[in-house]
FIDREN-478988 format. One record per atom (N, C-alpha, C): residue in one letter; x, y, z. Coordinates in pm, whole numbers, padded with zeros to 5 digits, always signed. Each point is the difference from the previous one (the first is absolute). Layout:
REM residues N
aXYZ
...
This chain:
REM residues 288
x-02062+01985-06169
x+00098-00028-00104
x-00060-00098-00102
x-00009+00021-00134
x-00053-00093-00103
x+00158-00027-00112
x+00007-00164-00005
x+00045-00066-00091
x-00070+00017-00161
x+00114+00060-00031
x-00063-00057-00198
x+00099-00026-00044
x-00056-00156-00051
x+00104-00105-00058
x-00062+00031-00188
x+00168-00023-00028
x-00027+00030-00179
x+00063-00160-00026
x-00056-00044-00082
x+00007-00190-00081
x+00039+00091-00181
x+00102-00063-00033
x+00029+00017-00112
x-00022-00076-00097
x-00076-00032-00155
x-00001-00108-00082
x+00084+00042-00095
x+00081-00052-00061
x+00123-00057+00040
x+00062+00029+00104
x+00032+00122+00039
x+00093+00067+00072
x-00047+00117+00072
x+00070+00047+00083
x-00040+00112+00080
x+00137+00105-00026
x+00021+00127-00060
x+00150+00013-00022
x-00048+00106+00117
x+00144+00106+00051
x+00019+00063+00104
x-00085+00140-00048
x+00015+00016-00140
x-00071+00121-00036
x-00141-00023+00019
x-00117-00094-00023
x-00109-00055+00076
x-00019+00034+00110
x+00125-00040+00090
x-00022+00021+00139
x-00009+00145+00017
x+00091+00095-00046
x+00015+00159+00026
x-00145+00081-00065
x-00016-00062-00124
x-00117+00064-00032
x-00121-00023+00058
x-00044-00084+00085
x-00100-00038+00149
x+00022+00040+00082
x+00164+00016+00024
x+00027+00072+00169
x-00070+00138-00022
x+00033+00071-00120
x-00028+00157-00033
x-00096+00012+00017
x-00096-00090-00069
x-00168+00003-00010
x-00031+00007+00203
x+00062-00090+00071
x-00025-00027+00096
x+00024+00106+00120
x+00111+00081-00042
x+00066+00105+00067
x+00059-00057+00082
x+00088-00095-00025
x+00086-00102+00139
x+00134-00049-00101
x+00072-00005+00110
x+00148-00044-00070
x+00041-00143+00046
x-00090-00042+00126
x+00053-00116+00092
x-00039-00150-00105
x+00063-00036-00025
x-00045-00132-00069
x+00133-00089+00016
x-00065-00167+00007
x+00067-00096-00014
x-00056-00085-00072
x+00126-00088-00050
x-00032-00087-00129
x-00020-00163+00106
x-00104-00036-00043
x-00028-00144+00053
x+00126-00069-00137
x-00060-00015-00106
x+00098-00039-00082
x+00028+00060-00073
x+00186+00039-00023
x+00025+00067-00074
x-00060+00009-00186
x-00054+00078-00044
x-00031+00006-00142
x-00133-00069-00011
x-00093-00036+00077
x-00122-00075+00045
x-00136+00105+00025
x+00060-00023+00156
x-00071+00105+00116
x+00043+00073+00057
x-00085+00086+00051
x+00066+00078+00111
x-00102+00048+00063
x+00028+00074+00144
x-00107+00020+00082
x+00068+00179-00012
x-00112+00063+00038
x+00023+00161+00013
x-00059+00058+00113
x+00014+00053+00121
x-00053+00081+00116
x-00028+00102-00015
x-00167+00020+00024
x-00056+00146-00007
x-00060+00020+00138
x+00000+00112+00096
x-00080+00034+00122
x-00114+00033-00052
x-00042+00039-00113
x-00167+00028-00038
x+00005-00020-00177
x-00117-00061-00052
x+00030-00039-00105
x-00170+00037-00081
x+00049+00137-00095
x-00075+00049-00038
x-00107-00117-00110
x-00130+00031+00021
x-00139-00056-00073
x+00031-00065-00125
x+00094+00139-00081
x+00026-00086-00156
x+00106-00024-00005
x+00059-00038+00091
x+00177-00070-00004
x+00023-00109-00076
x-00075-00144+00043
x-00016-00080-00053
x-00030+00016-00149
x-00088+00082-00040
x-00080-00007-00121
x+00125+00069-00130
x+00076+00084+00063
x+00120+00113-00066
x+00085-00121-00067
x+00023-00067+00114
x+00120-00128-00031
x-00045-00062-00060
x-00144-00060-00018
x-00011-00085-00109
x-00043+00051-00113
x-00015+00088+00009
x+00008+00112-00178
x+00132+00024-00009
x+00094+00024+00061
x+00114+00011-00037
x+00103-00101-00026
x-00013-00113+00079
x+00072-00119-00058
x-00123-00109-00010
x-00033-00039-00158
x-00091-00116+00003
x+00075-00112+00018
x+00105-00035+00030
x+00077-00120-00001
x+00024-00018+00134
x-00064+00063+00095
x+00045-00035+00169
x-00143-00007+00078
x-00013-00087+00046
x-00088-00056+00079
x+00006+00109+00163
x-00100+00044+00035
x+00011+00071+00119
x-00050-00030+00096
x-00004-00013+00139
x-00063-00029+00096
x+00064+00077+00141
x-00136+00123+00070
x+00019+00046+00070
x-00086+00001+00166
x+00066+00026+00085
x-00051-00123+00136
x+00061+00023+00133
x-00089+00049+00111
x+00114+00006+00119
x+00089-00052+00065
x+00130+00058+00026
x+00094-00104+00025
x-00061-00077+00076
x-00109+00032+00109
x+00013-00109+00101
x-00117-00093-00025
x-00039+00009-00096
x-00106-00069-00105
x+00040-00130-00048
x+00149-00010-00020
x+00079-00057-00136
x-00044-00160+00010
x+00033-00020+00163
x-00002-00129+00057
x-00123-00103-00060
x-00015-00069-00044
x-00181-00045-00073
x-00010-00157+00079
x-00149-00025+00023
x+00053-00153+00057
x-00112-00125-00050
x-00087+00096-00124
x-00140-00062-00076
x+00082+00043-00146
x-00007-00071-00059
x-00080-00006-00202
x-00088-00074-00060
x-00096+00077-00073
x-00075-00056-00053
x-00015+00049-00137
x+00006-00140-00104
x-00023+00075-00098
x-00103-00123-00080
x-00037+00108-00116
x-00081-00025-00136
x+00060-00128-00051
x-00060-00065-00102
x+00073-00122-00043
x-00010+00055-00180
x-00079-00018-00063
x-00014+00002-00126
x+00057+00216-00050
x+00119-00019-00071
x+00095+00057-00060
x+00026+00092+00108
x+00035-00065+00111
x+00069+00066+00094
x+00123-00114+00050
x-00039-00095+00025
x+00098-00122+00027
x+00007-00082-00077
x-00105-00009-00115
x+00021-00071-00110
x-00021+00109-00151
x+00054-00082-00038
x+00044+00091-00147
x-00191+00008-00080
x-00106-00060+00074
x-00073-00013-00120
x-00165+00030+00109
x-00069-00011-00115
x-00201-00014+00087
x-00041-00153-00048
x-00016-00033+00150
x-00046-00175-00079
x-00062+00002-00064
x-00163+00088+00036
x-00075-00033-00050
x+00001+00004-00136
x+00073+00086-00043
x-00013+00051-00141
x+00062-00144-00114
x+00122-00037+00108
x+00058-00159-00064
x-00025-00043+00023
x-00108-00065+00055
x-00083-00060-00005
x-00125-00021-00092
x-00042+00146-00046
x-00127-00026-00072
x+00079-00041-00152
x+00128+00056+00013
x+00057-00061-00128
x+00014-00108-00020
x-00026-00122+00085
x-00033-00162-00065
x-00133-00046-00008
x-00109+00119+00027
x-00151+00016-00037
x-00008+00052-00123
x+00091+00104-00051
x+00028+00060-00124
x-00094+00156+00007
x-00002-00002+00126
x-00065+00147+00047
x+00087+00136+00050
x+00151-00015-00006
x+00072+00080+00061
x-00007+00144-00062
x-00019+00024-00109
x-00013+00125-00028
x-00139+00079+00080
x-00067-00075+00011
x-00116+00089+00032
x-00021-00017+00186
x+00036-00068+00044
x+00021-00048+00114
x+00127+00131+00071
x+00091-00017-00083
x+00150+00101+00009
x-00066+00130+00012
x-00103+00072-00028
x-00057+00127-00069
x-00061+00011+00153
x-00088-00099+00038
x-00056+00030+00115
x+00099+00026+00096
x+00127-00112+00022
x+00057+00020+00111
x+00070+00165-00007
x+00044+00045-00100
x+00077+00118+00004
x-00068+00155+00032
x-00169-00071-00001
x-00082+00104+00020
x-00022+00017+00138
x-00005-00110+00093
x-00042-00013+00100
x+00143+00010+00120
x+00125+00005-00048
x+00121+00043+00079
x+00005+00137-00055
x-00023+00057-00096
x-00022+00157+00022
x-00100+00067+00097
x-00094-00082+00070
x-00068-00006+00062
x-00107+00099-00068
x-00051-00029-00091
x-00121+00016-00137
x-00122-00075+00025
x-00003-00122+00090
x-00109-00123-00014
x+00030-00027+00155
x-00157-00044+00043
x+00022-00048+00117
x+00074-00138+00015
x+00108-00057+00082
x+00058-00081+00014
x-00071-00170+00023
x-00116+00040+00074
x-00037-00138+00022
x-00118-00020-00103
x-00020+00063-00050
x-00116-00030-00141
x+00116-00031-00094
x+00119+00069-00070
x+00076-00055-00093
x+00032-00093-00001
x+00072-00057+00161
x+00075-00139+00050
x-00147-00081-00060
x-00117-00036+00038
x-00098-00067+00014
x-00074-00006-00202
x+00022+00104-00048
x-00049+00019-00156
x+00143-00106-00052
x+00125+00006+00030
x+00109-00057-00071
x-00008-00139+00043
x+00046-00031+00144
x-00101-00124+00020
x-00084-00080-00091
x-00127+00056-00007
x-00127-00060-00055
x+00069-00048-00163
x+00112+00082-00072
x+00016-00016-00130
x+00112-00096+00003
x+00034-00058+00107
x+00085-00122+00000
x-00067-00104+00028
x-00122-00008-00009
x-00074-00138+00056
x-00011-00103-00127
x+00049-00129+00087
x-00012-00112-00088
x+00181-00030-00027
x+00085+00076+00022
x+00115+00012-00023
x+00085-00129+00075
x+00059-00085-00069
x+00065-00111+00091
x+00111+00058+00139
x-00017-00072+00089
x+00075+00010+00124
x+00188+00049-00027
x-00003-00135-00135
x+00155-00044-00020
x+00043+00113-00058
x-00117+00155-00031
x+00117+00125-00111
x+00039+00058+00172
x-00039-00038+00068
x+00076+00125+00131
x+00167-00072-00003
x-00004-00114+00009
x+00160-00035+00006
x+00041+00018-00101
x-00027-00009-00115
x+00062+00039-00153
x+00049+00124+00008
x-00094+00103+00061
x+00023+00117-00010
x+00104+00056+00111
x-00019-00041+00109
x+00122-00037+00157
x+00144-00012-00112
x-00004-00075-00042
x+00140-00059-00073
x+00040+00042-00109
x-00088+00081-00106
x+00064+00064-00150
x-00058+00159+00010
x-00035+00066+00110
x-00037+00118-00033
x+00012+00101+00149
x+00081-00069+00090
x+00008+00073+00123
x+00126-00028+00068
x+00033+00167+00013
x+00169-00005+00043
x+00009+00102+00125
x+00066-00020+00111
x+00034+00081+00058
x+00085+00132-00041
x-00058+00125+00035
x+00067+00148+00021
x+00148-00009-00004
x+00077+00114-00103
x+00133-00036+00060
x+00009+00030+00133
x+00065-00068+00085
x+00019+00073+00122
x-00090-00091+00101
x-00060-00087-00038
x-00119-00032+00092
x+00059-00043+00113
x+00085-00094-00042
x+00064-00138+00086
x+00064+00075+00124
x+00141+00071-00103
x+00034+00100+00144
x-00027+00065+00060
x-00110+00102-00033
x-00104+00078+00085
x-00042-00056+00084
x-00095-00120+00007
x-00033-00126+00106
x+00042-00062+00088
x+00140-00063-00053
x+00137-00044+00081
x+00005+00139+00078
x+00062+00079-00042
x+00088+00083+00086
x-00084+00064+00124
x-00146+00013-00055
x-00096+00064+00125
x-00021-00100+00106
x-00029-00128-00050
x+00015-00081+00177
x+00121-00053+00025
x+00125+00025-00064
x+00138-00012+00044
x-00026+00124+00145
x-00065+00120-00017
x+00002+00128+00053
x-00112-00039+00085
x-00068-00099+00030
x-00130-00031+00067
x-00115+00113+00001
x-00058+00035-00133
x-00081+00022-00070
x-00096-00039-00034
x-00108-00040+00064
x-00132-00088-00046
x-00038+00071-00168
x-00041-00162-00016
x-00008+00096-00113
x-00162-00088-00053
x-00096+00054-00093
x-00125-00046-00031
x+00009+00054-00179
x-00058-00160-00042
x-00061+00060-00115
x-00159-00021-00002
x-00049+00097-00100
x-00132+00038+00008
x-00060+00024-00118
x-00066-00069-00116
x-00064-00021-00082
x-00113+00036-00044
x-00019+00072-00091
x-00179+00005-00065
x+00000-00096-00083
x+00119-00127-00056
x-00009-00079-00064
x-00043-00147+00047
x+00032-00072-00016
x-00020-00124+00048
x+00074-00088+00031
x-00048-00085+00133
x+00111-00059+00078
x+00094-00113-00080
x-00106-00063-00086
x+00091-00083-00091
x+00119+00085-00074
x+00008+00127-00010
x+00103+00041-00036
x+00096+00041+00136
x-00042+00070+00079
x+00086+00068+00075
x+00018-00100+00097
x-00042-00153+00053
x+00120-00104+00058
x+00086+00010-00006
x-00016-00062-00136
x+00165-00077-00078
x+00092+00156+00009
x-00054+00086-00015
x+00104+00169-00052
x+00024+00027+00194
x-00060+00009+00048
x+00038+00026+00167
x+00061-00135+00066
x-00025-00079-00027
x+00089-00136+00069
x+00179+00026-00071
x-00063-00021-00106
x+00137+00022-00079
x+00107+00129+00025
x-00056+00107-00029
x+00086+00136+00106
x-00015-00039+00156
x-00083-00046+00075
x+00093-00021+00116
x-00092+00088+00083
x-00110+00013-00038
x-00109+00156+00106
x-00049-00099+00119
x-00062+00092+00053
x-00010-00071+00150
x-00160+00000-00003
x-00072+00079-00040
x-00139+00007-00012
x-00053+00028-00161
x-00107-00088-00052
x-00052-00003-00146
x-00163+00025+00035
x-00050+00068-00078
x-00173+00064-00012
x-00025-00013-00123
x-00078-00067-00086
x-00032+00059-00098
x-00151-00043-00013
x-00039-00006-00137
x-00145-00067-00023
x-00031-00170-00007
x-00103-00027-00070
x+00016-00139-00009
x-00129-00044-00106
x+00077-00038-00133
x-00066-00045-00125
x-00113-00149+00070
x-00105+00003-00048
x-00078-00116+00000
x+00010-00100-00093
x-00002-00143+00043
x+00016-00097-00121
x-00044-00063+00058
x-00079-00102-00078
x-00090-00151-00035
x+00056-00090-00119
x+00038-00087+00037
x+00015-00117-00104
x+00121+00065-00121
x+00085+00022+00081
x+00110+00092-00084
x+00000+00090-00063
x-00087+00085+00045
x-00014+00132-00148
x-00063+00084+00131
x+00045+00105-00044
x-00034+00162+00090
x-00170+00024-00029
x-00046+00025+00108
x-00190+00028-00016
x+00013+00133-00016
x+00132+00079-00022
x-00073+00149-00049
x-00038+00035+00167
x+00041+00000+00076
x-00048+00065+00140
x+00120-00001+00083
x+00001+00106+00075
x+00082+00057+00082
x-00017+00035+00127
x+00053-00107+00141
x-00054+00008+00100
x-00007+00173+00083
x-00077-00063+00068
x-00017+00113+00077
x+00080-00024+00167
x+00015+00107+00079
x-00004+00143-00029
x+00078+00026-00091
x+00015+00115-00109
x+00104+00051-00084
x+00174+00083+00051
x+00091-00076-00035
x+00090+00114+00034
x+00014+00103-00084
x-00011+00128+00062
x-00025+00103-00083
x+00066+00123+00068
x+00052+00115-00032
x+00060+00081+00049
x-00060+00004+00155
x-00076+00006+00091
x-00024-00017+00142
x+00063-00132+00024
x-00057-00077-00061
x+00106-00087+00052
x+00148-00016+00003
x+00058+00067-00064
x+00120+00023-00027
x+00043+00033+00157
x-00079+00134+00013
x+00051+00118+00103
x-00040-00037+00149
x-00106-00128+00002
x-00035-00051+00113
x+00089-00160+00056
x+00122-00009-00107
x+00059-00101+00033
x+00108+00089+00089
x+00101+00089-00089
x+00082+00060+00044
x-00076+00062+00132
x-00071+00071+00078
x-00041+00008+00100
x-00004-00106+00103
x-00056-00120-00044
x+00009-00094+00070
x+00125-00111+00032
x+00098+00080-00116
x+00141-00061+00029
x+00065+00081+00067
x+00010+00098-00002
x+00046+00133+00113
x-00021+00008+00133
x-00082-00057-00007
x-00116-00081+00148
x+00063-00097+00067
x+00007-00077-00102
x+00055-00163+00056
x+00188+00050+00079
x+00024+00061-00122
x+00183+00022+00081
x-00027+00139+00085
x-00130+00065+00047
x+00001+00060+00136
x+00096+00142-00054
x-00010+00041-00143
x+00013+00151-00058
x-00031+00080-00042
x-00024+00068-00050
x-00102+00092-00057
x+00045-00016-00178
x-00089+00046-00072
x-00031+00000-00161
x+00117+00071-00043
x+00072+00117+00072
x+00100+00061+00018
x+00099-00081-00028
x+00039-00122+00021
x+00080-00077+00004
x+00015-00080-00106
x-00100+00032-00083
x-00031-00113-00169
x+00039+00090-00143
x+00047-00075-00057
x+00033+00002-00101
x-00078-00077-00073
x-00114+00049-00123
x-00086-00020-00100
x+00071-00013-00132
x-00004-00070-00094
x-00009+00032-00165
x-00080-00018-00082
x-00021+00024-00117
x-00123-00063-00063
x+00033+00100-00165
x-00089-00012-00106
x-00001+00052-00095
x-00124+00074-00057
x-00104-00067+00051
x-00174+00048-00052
x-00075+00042+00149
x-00122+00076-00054
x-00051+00065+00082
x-00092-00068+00145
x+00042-00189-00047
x-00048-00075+00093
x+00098-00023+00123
x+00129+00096-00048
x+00072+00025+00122
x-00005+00098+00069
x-00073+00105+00006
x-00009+00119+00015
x-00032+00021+00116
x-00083-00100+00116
x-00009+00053+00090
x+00091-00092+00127
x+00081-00084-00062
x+00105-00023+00120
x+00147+00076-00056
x-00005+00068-00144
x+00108+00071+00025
x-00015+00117+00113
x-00180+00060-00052
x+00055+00111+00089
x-00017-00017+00155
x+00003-00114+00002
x-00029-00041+00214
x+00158-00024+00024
x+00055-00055-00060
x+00135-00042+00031
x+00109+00121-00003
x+00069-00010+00137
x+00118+00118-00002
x+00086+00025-00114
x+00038-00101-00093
x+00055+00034-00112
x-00049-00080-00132
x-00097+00079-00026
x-00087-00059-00117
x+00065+00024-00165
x-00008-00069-00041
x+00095-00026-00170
x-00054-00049-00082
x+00019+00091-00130
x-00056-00035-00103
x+00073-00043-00115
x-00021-00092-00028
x+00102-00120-00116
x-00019+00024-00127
x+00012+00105-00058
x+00034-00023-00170
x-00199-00039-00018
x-00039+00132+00100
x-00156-00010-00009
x-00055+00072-00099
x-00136-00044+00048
x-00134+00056-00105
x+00027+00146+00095
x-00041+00152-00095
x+00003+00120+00048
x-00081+00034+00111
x-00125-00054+00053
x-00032+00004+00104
x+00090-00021+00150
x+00052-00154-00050
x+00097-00020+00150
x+00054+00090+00046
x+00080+00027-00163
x+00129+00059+00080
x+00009+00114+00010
x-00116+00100+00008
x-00028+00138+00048
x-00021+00027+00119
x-00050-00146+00066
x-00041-00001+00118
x+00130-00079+00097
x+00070-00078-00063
x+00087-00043+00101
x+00140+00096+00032
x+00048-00068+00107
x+00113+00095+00069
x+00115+00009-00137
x+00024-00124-00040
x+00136+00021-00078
x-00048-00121-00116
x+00066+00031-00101
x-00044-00054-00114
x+00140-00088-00099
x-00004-00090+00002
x+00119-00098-00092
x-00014+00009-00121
x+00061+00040-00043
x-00018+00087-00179
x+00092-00051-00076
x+00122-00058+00041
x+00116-00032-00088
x+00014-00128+00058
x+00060-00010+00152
x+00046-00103+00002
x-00066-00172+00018
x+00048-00070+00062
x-00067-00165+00002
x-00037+00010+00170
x-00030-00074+00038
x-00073+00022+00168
x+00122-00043+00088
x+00128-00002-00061
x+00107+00023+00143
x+00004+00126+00014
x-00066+00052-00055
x-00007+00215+00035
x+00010-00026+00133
x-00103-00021+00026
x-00087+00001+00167
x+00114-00051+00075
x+00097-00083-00027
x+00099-00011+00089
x+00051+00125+00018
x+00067+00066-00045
x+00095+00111-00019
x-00140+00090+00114
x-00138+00002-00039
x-00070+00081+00028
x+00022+00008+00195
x+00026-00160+00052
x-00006-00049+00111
x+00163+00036+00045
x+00108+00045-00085
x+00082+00041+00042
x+00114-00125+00004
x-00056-00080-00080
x+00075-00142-00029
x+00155+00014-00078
x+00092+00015+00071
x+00096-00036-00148
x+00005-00133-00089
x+00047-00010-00075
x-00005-00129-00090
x+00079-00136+00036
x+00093+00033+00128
x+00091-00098+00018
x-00098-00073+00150
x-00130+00045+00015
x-00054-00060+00099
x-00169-00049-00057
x+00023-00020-00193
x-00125-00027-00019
x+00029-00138-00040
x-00055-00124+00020
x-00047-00102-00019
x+00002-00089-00140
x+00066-00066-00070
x-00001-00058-00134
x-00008+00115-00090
x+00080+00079+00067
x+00008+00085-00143
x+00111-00033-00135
């Protein structure tokens, strides 16, 4: 038996729902929230099912998954324009006065166009000499949490949900952004500095898409479940290989690579999707 949950931006109306059931060849559906979500029951759920519905309604978020799948007890996700609205690095090189060209690389290298740890390490090098004090400048006038972040976070270890964030950015950013949402595990890189100013170097080892996919393994590990049990997000192609390790891998308002490859793709809505996706109604999500 497979669950497919429909997320509505704004709304989900009943004709939505009928025109998916049809696609689906199933009549059984229930509404998690009325005019929201709803979940739909199929015993076999044809290859381009998924793909029909989201050509047919671009305004509904889809996600399809075995019922006995649904249960999740890992997340891990991306940090930069997946949980935060922005790419540090890029606001960052903007108080170097390098962001345009800096911006060019990063967008090349989450299409996954450029190798990841030569770009991270070339962008790097063009911030050297850069004072310590633009990372908090930039922490404080140029970085906002996802709509949705807070309660997505809350509500998953309300549900005892481990949850990990995991970075190709840098830890001076993703602390303060994972302390602050409330994650239980933070990975990212780590900028070099001397005498207050960045040396342009970037420790090693690199987090880089393996690393991504070798945390979530090793967190799957630790709570004694299988990868089956994780829930991935991310937006660029440096997520690509713990979406596709993770039982329900997601792609966020991604670069076209991701999200060809991941299970279900967030196209409209803000990241309380994934609640609805988990079968959450709204009267059991967290500071909403």
């Amino acid at each position: 038996m497979f669950i497919v949950t429909l997320v509505g931006t704004p709304e989900l109306s009943s004709q939505d729902v009928l025109a998916a059931s049809e696609i689906l060849a199933s009549r059984d559906h229930i509404w998690i929230d009325s005019g929201q979500a709803a979940d739909i029951e199929v015993s076999a759920l044809a290859p381009d099912g998924v793909a029909r519905i989201e050509a047919a309604l671009p305004h509904v978020d889809v996600f399809a998954q075995p019922a006995s799948a649904r249960h999740r007890r890992l997340f891990v996700a991306d940090m930069d324009s997946t949980m935060i609205q922005a790419e540090c690095i890029d606001e960052l090189a903007d108080f170097a006065g390098k962001k345009a060209e800096i911006a060019a690389v990063t967008e090349a290298a989450m299409r996954g166009e450029l190798d990841f740890e030569a770009a991270l390490r070339g962008r790097v090098e063009a911030l050297e000499g850069l004072e310590v004090s633009a990372i908090r400048n930039c922490l404080d006038t140029r970085i906002s949490y996802t709509p949705g972040a807070k309660t997505l976070i809350a509500t998953l270890k309300a549900e005892g949900i481990r949850t990990c964030l995991v970075s190709g950015g840098f830890h001076s950013f993703a602390d303060p952004v994972g302390e602050g949402l409330g994650f239980d595990v933070i990975l990212a890189n780590r900028l070099e500095t001397a005498a207050g100013r960045l040396t342009g170097v970037v420790g090693s080892p690199i987090v880089d898409s393996a690393a991504k996919k070798a945390l979530l393994l090793a967190e799957s590990e630790g709570l004694g479940v299988g990868a089956g049990q994780a829930i991935a997000i991310g937006d660029g192609a440096n997520d690509l290989d713990m979406v596709k390790a993770a039982g329900l891998g997601v792609a966020y308002h991604a670069k076209p690579k991701l999200a060809e490859a991941a299970d279900a793709r967030i196209r409209s809505g803000d990241l309380t999707v994934l609640l609805y996706a988990l079968g959450l109604e709204k009267s059991r999500w967290q500071g909403a």
